[in-house]
N, C-alpha and C positions, 0 to 999 in steps of 0.2 A: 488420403491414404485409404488402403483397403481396408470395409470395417470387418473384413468378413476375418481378419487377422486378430488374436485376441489382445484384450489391456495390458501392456508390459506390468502395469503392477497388479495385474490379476494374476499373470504368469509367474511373476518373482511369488506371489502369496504360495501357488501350488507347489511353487519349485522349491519354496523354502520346508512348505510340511514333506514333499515329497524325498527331500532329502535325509529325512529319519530314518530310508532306507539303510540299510548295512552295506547291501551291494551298490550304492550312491558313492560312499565314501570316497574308494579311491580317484571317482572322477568328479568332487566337488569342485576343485579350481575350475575345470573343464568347464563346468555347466554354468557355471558363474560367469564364466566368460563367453559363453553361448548367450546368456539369458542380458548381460549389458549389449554384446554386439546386437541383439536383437533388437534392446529398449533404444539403441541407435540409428538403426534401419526404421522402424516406426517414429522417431520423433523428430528427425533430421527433416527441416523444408525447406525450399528457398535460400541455399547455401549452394555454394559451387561445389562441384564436383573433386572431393580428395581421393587421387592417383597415388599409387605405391608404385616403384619403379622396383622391382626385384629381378637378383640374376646371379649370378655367378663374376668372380674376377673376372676381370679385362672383359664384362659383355659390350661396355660402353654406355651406360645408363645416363651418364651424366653427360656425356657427348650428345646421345638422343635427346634428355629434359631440356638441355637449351636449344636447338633443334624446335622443338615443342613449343617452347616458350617465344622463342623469336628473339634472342637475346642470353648473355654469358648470363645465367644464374647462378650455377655449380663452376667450378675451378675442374677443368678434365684433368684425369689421371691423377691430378694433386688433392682432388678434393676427395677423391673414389675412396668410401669409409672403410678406413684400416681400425680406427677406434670402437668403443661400443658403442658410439652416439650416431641414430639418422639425424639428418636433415631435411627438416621442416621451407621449403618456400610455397610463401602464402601471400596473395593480396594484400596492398596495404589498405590499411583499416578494417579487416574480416577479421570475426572474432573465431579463436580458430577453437573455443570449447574444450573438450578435453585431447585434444591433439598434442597440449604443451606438455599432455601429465607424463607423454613416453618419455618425458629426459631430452627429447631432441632439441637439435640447435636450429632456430629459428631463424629463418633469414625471409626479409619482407620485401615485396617488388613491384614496381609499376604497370600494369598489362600494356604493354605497349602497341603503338601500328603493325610493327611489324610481327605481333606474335600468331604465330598462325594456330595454335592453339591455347591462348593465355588468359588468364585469368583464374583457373583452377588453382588449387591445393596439391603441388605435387609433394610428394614423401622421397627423397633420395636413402636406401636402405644398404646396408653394411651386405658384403656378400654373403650368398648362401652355401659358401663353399668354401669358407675361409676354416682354418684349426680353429681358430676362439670360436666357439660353442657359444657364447654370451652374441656374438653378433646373429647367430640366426636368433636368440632372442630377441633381441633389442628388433630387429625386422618383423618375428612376430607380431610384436607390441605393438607395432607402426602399423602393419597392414590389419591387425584386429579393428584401425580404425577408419580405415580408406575404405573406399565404393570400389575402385578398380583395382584391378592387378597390372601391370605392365608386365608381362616376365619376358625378361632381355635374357633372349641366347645371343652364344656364337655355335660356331659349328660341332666344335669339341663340346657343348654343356646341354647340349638338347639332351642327349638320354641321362645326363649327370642323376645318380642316386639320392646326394644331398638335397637337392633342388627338389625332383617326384614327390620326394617323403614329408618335404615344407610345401610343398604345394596344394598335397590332397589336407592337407586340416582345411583348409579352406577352398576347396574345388565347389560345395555346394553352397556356401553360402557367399559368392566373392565373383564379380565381373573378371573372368580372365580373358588376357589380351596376350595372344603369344608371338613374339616379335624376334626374324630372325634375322641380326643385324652383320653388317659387314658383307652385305650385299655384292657388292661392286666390287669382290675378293672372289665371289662364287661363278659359278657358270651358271646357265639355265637350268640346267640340268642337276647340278645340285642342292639349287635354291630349293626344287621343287622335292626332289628327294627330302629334306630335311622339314620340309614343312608338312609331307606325309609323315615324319617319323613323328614330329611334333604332335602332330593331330591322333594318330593310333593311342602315341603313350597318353593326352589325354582320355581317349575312348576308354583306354583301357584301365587306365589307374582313379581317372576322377569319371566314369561312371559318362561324359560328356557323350552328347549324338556328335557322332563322327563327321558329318557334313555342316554342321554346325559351328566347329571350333573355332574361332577367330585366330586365324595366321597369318601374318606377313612377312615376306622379307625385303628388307629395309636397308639402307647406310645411313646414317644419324649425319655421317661426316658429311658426305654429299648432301644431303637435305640441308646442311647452316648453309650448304653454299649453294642453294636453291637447286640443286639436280636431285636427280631423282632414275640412279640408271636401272633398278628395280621394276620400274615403273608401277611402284605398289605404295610406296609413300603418301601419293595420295589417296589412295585407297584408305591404305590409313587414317585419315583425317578426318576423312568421312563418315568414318565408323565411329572415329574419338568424338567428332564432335558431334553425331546422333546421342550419342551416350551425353554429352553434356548438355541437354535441352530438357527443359521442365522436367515436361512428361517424361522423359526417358529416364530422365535422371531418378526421378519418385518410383518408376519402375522400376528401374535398378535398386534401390534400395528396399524396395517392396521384396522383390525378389529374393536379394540377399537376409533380410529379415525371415523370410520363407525359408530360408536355408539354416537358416541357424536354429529358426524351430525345427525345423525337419527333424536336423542334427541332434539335438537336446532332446525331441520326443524319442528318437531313435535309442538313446541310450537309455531314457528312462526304460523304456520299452523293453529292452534286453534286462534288468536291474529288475523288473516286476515279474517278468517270466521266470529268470531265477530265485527270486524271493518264493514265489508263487510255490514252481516247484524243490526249493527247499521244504518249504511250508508242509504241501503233501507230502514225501515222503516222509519228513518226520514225523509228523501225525498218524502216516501205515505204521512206520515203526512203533512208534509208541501204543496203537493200538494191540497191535500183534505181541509187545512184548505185554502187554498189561491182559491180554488175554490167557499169553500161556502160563503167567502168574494165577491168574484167576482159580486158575484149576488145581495148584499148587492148594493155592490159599483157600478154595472151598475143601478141599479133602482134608485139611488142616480143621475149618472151622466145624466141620461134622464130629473130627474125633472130638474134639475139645467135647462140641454138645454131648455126646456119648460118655463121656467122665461123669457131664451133670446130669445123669439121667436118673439117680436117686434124688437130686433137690426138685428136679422140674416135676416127678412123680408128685411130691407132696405138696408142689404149690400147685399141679393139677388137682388133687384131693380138695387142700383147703380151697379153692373156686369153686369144686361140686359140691362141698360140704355148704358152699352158704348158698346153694339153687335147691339144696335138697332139704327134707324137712321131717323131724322125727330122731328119736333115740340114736338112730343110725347116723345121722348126721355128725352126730359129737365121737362117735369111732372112726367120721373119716376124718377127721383131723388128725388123726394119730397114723404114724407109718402101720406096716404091716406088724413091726414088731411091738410097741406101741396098745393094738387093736387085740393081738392074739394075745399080747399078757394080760390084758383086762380079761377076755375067756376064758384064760386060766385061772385067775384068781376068781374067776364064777366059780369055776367047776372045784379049786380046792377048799372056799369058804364052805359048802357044803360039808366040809369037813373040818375045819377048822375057821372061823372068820378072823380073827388077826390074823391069821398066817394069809387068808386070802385077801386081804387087807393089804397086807406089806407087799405082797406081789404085784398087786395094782399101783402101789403107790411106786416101787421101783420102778417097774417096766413107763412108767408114765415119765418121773425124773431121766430113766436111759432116753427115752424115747425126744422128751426135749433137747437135753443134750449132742444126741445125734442130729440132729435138725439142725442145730445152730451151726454145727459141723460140717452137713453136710451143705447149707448152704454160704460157709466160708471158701469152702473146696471150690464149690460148684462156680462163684467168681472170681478163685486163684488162677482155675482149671481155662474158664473160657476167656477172661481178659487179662488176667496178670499172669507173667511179671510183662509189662511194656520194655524192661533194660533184658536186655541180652537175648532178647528173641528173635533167635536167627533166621527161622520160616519166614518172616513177615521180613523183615532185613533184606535177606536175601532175594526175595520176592520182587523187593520193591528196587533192588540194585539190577536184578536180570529184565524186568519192564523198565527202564530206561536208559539201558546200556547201548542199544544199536541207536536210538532217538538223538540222545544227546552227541553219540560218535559223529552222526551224519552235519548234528551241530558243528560241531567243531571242526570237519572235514571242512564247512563252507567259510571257516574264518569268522561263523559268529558265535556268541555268550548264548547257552542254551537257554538262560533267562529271559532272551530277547525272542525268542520263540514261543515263549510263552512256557517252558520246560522246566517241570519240580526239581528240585536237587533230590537227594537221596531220603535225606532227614525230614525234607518238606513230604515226600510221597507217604515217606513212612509213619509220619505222624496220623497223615490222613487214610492210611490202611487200618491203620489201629482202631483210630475215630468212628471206624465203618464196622469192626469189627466189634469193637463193644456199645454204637448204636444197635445193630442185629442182635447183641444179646439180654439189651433192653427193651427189644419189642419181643422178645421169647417170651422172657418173665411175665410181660405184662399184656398186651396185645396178643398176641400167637395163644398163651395160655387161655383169655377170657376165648377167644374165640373158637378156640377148638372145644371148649368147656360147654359152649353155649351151644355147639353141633351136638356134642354128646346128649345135652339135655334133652334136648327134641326130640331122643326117640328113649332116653331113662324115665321120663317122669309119666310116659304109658307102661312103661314094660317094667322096669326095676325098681320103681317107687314102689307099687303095687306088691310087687313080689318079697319086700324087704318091709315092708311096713305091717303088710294082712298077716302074718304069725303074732308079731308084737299088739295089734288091735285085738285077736284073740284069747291071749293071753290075757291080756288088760281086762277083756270084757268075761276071762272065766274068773280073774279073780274078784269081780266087782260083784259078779252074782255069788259064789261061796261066802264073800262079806255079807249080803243083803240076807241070804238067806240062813246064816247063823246066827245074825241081828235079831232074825224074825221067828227061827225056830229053836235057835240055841243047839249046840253047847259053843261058846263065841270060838274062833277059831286062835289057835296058839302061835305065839313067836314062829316054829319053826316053819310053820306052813309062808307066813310071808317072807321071810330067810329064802325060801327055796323057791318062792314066787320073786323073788329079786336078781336072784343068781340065774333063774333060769330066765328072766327078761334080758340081763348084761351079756347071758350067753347069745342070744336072739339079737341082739342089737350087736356083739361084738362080729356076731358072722353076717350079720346084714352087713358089716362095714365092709370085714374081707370081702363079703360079696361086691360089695360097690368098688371098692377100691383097685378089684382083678379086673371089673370091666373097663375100667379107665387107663387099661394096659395101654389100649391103642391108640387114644388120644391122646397120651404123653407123647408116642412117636408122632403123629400128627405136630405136635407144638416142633418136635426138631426140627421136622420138614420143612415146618414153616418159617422158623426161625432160620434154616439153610436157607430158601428160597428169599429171605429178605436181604441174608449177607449177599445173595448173587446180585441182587436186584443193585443194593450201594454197589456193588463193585462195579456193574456195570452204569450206573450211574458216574459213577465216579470217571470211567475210562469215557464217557459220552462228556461229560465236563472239562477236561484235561484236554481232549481233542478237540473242544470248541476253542480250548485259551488258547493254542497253537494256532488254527484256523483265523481268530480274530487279533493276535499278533502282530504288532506290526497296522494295525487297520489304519490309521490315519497317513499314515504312510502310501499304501497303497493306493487306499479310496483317492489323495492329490493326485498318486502316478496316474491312476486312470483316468482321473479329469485332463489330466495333461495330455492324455494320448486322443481326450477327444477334440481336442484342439486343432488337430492339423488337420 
């Protein structure tokens, strides 16, 4: 055998994963019956030659096979299968493998002196032209397991449609022999016309080289009675029994094995190209709808940010408040409202201190209060409610609307593409969406914090600290030097040395807290720029699971197509 022909059970391995395809489906029987007559072509040795005698009513097949044989095998006209069953004549004692398994009727025979071509395996096959549908079955069956074809015309069935149509399954992988019988009925003239007609419609329908086609015209009836007024019967003979010699015969079914993988790569081949390009355009689609969503969904995820831009303000604060350091420090942990009622209760304790006492103390309880508010708001605003949010819903129904359609166009489960359901997408927009609002909080925040610092702690520390060191350092000298010279200094002098340090420090905080304007908006940016980043993440994901769909599947088609 040729080795250059792959392991029937290396081919069944790839034809069985290859068959996960979708577009596989409707031609399983087919390929299955490709991939045996193949593992028969390769494993057949040293067996005679099995002939299929196919043809139409009244071609005379069975007047030819005994003819052939040298000897009544078949019953003419009485035996010509009108039921579903071929018959099987086979050498006695040749074990005929799976030839018994088509149902046929078995009849065993001697090769006798006079058989001028005997010995073989011939298949006598129910017509291909009959109304019952089950006989071109049952002929199928028969010829899925022969080497040759014999296909017996007469005159009327050479163009016959039933016949071309059963013929081409097996034009490439199957020895055909076209035989045009009733010779001794024809003139020269028409013999020759009919066996042109013969040989185009092979050219034309089974793909055959035109000067190639094996054609004869024959009389089966004359040949039992040793004429030959054709003078092509033995021509015939010659040919049948080239075909039945070792070597020819191992070529023959070399060849036919070569056909049948042809056959089988051939449709994998179509099946992968379609997958393939299933594959990509779903994956455009889904790309393009998950883009125009994207745009939806960031102008969405900004406003949101935009709602929390009093919580993100103050956890900016509280992150400068612990880089920075001094009196001022402890005013930016208070909002603006917070900071300014502490100044105020400086500036009314000089006139009263419970009253500026209780105003400190309010503004500081509003001030927490609002805080806790603003940042229950701030994660109703940018992640909940998950139920009933139609932005993201809708988002996620208009990105995979053309994807999965094109699914379903091809007759597959968009799941098999590797394609989210609705609820699936939707979960994982959400997911994307309140990861991006936990790297705001916490990432986006330190880091914009940490930019601002770099250029605060030369220019606004300094600025916001050196009143407060002044301060400190006049009232430390007015202590020493009433210690030292008297008269000691009185309550109200450090009352007013208090007030006016809480005022110093209150507007050091507004100071600090107005220049952190811009690095709040820095955090949304950055917090938008991270939801882009998952989205596109996300659509680079989703397009890889479409893309790698189906892989084991394919990766087999492709090993199979490097087979031939």
């Amino acid at each position: 055998m040729d080795d250059t022909l792959p392991d029937p059970e290396h081919l069944e391995r790839l034809l069985s994963a290859a068959r996960t395809l979708p577009a596989l489906t409707p031609h399983a029987a087919r390929l299955e019956r490709l991939r045996q007559d193949y593992a028969r072509g390769r494993e057949r040795r040293d067996v005679p030659l099995t002939v299929a005698l196919v043809g139409a009513t009244g071609a005379g097949k069975s007047t030819l096979l005994n003819a052939l044989a040298g000897q009544a095998l078949a019953r003419e006209g009485e035996d010509r299968p009108t039921s579903t069953a071929a018959t099987v004549f086979a050498p006695e004692g040749l074990e005929l493998e799976d030839i018994a398994q088509v149902g046929a009727r078995v009849v065993r025979y001697t090769p006798g002196p006079r058989g001028l071509w005997s010995g073989q395996v011939f298949i006598d096959t129910p017509d291909l032209n009959s109304v019952a549908t089950a006989h071109r079955e049952v002929a199928r069956a028969a010829l899925e397991r022969a080497d040759v074809a014999l296909v017996v015309m007469h005159r009327s069935s050479v163009a016959e449609s039933s016949q071309a149509e059963f013929l081409a399954e097996f034009a490439r992988r199957r020895a055909l022999v076209f035989l045009i019988n009733f010779a001794d009925e024809l003139s020269a003239d028409s013999r020759e016309s009919l066996k042109s007609q013969a040989r185009r419609l092979a050219a034309e329908r089974y793909g055959m080289a035109l000067e190639s086609v094996p054609v004869f015209a024959i009389s089966g009836r004359a040949a039992k009675q040793g004429q030959d007024p054709s003078g092509e019967f033995g021509a015939l003979l010659f040919h049948l029994q080239s075909l039945a010699t070792q070597t020819v015969a191992e070529r023959v079914r070399r060849s036919n094995a070569q056909g049948a993988l042809t056959e089988l790569t051939s449709r994998v081949e179509g099946a992968l190209t379609e997958t393939e390009d299933t594959l990509t355009r779903a994956g455009t689609a889904l790309g393009a709808g998950l883009g125009r969503a994207a745009t939806g969904l960031r102008e969405d995820f900004e406003s949101r940010l935009l709602l929390a831009q009093g919580f993100l303000a103050s956890e900016v604060r509280d992150q400068a408040a612990g880089r920075f350091w001094g009196p001022a420090a402890w005013g930016m942990r208070l909002s603006s409202v917070g900071a300014g009622g502490l100044g105020a209760a400086a500036l009314v304790s000089r006139r009263s201190l419970p009253v500026g006492l209780a105003v400190a103390a309010t503004t500081t309880v509003l001030d927490v209060v609002r805080e806790r508010t603003r940042a229950r708001a701030a994660e109703t605003a940018v992640v909940e409610p998950f139920e009933d949010d139609l932005a993201v819903e809708s988002a996620a129904r208009a990105s995979l609307t053309e994807a999965r359609s094109l699914a379903h166009a091809g007759g597959l489960p968009p799941e098999t593409l590797g394609l989210p359901d609705v609820d699936t997408l939707l979960a994982e927009l959400k997911a994307a969406r309140a990861s991006a609002w936990r790297y705001t909080l916490t990432t986006a925040v330190a880091e914009a914090v940490a930019g601002w610092w770099r250029t605060a702690r030369w220019l606004l520390l300094p600025l916001i600290n050196l009143p407060l060191f002044a301060l400190l350092g006049h009232v430390g000298y007015r202590v020493v030097r009433a210690y030292l010279e008297g008269p000691l200094l009185g309550v109200d002098y450090f009352l007013n040395a208090g007030a006016l340090f809480a005022l110093l420090a209150g507007t050091g905080a507004l100071l600090a807290s107005a220049s952190l304007a811009g690095t709040t908006r820095a955090v949304r940016r950055m917090g938008l720029a991270r939801f882009t980043a998952l989205l596109d993440a996300l659509g680079a994901r989703l397009g890889e699971s479409v893309q790698d769909s189906l892989r084991s599947g394919r990766e087999a088609a492709r090993a199979l197509l490097r087979l031939r």
